[in-house]
C-alpha positions as CSV (number, residue, x, y, z in Angstrom):
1,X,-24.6,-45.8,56.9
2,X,-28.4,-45.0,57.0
3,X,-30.1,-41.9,56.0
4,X,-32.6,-40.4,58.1
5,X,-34.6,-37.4,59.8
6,X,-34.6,-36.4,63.2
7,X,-37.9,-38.2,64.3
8,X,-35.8,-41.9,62.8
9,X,-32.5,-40.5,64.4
10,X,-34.4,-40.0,68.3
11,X,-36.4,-43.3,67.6
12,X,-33.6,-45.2,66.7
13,X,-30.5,-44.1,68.6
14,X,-29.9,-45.8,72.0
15,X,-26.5,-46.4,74.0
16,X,-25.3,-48.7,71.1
17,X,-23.9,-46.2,68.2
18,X,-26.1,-45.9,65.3
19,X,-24.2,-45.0,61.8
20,X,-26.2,-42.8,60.5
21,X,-26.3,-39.6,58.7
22,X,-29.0,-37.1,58.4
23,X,-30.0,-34.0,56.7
24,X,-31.2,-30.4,59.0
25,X,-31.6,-26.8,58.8
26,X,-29.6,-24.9,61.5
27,X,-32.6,-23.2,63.5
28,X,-29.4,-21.0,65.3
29,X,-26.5,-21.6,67.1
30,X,-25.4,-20.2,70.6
31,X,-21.9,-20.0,72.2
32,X,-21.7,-21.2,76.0
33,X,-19.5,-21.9,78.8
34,X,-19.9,-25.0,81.0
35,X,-19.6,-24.5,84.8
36,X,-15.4,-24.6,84.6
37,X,-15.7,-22.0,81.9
38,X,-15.4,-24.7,78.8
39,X,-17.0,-22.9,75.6
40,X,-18.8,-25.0,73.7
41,X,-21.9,-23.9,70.9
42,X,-25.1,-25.1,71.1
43,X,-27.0,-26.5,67.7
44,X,-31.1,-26.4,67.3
45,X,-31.3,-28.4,64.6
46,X,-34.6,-28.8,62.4
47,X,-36.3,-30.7,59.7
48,X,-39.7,-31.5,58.6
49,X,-40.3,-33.9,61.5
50,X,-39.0,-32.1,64.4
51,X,-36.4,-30.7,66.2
52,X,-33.0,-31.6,68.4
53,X,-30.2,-30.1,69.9
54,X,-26.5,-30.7,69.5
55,X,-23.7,-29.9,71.6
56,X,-20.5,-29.0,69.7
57,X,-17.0,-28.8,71.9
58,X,-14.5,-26.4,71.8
59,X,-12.0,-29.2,70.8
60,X,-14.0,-30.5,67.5
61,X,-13.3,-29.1,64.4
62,X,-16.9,-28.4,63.7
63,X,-16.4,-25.4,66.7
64,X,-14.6,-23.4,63.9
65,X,-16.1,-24.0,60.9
66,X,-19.9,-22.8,63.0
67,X,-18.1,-19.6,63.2
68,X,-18.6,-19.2,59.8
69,X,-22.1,-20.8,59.2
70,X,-24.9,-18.3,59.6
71,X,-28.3,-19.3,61.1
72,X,-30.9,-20.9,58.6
73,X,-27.8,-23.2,56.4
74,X,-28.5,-26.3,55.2
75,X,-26.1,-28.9,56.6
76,X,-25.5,-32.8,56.6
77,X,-24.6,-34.8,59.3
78,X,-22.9,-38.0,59.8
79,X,-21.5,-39.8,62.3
80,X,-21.9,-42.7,64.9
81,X,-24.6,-41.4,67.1
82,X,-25.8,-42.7,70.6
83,X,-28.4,-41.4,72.8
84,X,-28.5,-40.8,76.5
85,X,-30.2,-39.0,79.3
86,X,-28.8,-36.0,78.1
87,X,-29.4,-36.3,74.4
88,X,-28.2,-37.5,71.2
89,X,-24.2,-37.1,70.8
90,X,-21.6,-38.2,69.1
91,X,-17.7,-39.0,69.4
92,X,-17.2,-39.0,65.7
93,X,-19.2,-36.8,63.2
94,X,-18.8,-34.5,60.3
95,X,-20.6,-32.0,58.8
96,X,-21.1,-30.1,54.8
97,X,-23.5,-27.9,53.9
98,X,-25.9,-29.4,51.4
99,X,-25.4,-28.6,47.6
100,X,-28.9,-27.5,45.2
101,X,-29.6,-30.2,44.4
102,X,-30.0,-31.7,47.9
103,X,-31.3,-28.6,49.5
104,X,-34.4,-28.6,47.3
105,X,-34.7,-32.3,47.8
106,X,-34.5,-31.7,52.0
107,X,-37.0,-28.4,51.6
108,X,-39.7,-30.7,49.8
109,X,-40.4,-32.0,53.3
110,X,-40.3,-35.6,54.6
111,X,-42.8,-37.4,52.6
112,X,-44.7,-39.8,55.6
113,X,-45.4,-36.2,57.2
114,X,-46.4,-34.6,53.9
115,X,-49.3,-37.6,53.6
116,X,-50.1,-37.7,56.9
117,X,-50.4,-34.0,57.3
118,X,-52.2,-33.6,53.7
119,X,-55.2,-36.5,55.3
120,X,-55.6,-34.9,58.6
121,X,-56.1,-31.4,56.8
122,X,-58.7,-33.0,54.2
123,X,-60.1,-33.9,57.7
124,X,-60.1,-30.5,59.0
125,X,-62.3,-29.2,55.9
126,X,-64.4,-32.4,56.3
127,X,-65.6,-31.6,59.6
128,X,-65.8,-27.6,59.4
129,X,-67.5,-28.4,55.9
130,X,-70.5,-30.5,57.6
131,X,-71.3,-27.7,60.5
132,X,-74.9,-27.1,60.3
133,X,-75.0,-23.5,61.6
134,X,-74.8,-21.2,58.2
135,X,-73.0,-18.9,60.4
136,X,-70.2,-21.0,62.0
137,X,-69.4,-22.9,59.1
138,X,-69.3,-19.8,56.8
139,X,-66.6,-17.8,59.6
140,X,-64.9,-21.5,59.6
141,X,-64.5,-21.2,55.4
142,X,-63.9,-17.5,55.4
143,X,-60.6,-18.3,58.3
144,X,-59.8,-21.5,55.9
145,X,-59.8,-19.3,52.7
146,X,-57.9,-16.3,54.0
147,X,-55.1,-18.2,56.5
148,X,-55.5,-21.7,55.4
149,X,-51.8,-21.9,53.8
150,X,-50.3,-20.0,56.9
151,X,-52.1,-22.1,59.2
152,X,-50.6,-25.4,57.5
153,X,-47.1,-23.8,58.1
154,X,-47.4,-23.2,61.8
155,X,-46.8,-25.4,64.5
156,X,-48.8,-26.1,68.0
157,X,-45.9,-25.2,70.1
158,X,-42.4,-23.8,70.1
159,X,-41.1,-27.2,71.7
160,X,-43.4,-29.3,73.8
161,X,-45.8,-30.9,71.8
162,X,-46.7,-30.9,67.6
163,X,-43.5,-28.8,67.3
164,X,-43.3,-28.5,63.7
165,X,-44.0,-27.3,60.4
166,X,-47.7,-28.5,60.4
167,X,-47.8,-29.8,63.8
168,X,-51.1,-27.7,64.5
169,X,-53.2,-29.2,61.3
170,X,-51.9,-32.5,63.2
171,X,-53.0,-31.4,66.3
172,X,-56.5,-29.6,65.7
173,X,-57.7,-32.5,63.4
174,X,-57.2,-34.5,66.3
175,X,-58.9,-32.4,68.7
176,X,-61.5,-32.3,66.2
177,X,-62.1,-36.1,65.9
178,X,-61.8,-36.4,69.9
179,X,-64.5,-33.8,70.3
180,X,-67.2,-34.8,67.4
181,X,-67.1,-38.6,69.3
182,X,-67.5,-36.8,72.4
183,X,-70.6,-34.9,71.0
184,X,-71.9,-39.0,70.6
185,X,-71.2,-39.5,74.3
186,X,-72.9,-35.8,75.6
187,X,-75.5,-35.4,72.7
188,X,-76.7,-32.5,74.6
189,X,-73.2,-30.7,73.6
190,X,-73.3,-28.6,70.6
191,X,-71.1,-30.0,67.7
192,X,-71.2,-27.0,65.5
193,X,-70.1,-24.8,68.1
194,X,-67.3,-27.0,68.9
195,X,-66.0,-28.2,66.1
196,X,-65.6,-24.3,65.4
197,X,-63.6,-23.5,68.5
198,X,-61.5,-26.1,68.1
199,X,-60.5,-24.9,64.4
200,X,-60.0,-21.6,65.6
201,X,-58.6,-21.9,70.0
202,X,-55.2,-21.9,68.5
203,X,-55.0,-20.0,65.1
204,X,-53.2,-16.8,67.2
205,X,-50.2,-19.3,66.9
206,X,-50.1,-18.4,63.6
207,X,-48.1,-15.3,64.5
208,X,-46.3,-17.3,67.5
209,X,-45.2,-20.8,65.6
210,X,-46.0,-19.6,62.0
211,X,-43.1,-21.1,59.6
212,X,-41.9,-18.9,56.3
213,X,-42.9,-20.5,53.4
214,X,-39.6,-22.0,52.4
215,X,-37.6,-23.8,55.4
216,X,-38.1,-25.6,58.9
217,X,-36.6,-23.1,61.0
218,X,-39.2,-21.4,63.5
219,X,-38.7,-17.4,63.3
220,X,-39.9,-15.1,66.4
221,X,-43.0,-12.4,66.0
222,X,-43.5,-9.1,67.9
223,X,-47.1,-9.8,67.8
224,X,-46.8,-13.3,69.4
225,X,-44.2,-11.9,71.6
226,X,-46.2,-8.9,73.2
227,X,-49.9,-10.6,72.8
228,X,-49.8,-13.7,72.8
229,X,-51.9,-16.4,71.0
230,X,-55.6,-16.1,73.1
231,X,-56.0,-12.6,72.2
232,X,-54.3,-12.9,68.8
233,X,-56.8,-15.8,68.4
234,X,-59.7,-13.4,69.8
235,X,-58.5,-10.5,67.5
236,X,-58.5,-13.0,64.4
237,X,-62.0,-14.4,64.9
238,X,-63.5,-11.1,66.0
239,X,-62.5,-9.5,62.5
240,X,-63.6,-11.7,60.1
241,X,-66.8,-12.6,62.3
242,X,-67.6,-8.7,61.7
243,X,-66.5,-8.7,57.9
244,X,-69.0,-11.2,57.7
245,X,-71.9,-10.1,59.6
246,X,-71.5,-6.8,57.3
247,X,-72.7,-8.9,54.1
248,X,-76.1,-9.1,52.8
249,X,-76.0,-12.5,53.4
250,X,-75.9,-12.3,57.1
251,X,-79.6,-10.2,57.1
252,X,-81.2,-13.9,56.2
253,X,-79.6,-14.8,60.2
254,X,-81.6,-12.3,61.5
255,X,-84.3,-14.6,62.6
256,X,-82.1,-17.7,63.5
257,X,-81.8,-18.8,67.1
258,X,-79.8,-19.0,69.0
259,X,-79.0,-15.3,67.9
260,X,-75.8,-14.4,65.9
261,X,-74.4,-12.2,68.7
262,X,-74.3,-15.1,71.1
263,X,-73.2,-17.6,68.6
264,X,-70.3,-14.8,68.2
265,X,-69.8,-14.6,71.9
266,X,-69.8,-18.4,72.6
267,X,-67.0,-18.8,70.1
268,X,-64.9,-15.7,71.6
269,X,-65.1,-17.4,75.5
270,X,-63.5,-21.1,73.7
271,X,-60.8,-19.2,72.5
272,X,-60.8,-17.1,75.5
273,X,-60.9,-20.3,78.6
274,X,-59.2,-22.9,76.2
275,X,-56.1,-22.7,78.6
276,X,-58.5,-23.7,81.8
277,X,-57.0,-21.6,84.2
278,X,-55.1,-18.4,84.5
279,X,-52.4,-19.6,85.9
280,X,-51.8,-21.5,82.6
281,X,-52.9,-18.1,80.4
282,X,-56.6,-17.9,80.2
283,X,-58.4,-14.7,80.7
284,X,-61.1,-16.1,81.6
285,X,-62.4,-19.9,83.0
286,X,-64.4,-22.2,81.1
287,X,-68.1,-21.5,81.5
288,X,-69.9,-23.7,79.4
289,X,-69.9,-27.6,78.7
290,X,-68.2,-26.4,75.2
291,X,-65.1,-24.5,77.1
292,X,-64.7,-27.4,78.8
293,X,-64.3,-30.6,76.5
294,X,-62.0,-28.0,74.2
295,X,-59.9,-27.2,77.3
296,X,-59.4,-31.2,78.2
297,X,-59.0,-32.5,74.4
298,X,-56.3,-29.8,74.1
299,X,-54.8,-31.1,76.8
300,X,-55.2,-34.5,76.2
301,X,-54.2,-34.2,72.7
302,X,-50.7,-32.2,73.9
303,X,-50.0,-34.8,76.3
304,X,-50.4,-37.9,74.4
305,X,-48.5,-36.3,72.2
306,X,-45.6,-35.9,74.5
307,X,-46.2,-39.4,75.9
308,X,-45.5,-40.4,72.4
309,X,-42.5,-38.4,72.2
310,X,-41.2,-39.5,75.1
311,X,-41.6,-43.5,74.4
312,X,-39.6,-43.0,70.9
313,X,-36.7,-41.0,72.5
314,X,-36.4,-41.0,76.1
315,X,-33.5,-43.8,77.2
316,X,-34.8,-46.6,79.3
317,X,-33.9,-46.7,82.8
318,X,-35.1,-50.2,83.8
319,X,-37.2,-52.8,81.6
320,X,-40.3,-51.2,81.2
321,X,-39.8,-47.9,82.5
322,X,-38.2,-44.4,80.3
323,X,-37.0,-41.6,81.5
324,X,-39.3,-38.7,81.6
325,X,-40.1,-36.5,79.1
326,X,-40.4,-32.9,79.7
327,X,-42.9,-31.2,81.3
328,X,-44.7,-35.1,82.1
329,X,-44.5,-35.0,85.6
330,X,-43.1,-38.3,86.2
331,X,-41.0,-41.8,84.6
332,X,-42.9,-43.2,81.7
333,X,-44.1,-46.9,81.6
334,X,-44.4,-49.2,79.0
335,X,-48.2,-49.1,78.1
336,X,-49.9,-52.4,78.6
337,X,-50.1,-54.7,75.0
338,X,-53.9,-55.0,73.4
339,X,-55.6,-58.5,74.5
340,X,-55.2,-60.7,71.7
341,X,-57.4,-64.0,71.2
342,X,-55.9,-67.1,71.1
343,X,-56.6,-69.1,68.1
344,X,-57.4,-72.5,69.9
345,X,-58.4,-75.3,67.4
346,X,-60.6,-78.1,69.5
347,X,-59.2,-81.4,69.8
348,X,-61.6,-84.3,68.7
């Protein structure tokens, strides 16, 4: 039987069953009915790589004992495990909670993430350290220095794309590469201001996604809940963007162009149009080329991600072709292979 984490279990299960065992937080547990009243409980199951859910029947033994497990436990599970267009299941599996010395071992984090996450956050500080604007890249360092370790802890969404612990460091270093080698492409962009919005578009997820600092399991926030993360994000940038500007260091901007207060207000509109439209949550539309390449490299960035997703879990439905992964709007298909050169040796 192999050990794994959720991200090895949905890339490696398929019809066939996989022995395998693997180690999760219980996010929570809810009790349901099917349609001819069957109860069953419903598992949201987390680790450091990501999250799935498990269906546990009234008829399994494990139905009982999750009466007695509160949310946030630290379980094993093993079993033979097979994967289908309704999830990963399993006819035969147990469960134990973990003891110490495997619960600190789980907590530490998976460590492919850990390095992955640790370069792309090195990136991160890279880019925001080499903006050229004194004012952009000091607001960039004084966010980094006061919400850097919360912002490491929170992920980019609740469930559709980077959704976990450290899933937005993943996903704004990316945005951030995307966007500096579009700034090669459109010189006439401006980098700074760019590389600044993309750092901060999203950092109101720090009170929507935010992580404690111990555990895997996603918690809910009455601030995320009643604002949401554009005007969190506005609120957030706007304060420490004053706190600055009230320094005596800020008098030596006085004769900078372009002029601090629309530096300040360029930043506010990314946050602000980053969604594109307001159907999708945006107060306001982009309005410069800046608003727009953040709005498309945050999409992009989102949906590749799910693309991603879907080709290492989603069951295959003909050769070549995967089921879709939600909210992609269609089937996924096997992406074409690079074109490799053939090494032909000349006959003489």
């Amino acid at each position: 039987m192999v050990h794994l984490t959720i991200f090895q279990l949905q890339k490696q299960t398929s019809a066939e069953p996989l022995s395998a065992s693997f180690d999760v937080q219980l996010e929570r547990k809810s009790e349901r009915e099917t349609r001819s009243g069957k109860p069953y409980y419903e598992m949201v199951l987390v680790d450091a790589t990501g999250q799935m859910k498990l269906k546990v029947w009234e008829n399994l033994p494990q139905f009982k004992a999750l009466q007695e497990l509160d949310d946030g436990v630290l379980l094993r599970l093993s079993g033979e495990w097979t994967q289908s267009q309704y999830g990963i299941d399993s006819g035969k599996w147990d469960m134990r909670l973990l003891n110490e010395e495997e619960g600190q071992a789980f907590l530490a984090g998976d460590a492919e993430t850990k390095v992955r996450q640790d370069a792309d956050w090195q990136s991160i500080l890279d880019m925001c350290g080499g903006i050229g604007d004194p004012r952009l890249k000091r607001v960039c360092a004084d966010f980094i220095d006061r919400y850097g370790d919360r912002f490491r802890r929170t992920a980019a969404a609740r469930k559709n794309h980077h959704a976990r612990r450290g899933g937005l460091v993943e996903h704004v270093a990316q945005m951030m590469r995307s966007a500096q080698a579009l700034c090669a492409v459109y010189p006439d962009l401006n980098r700074d201001l760019l590389t600044a919005g993309v750092l901060f578009h999203d950092c109101g997820k720090m009170w929507e996604n935010s992580y404690p600092e111990v555990g895997f399991t996603q918690p809910y926030h009455l601030h995320g809940e009643m604002l949401g993360h554009i005007p969190l994000g506005i609120e957030t940038a706007n304060a420490i963007w004053r706190e600055m500007m009230q320094e005596d260091e800020a008098e030596l901007w006085d004769e900078l162009n372009p002029k601090s207060e629309d530096v300040h207000l360029h930043l506010l509109h990314l946050i602000a149009s980053h969604h594109g439209t307001h159907e999708w949550g945006s107060p306001t539309l982009p309005r410069t080329p800046e608003a727009m390449v953040l709005h498309y490299v945050d999409n992009l960035d989102a949906k590749f991600e799910m693309m991603r997703m879907g080709y290492e879990s989603q069951p295959e439905l003909a050769p070549g072709i995967q089921e879709r992964q939600f909210p992609l709007p269609s089937n996924l298909v096997k992406p074409l292979g690079h074109f490799e050169t053939a090494d032909h040796t000349s006959l003489e």
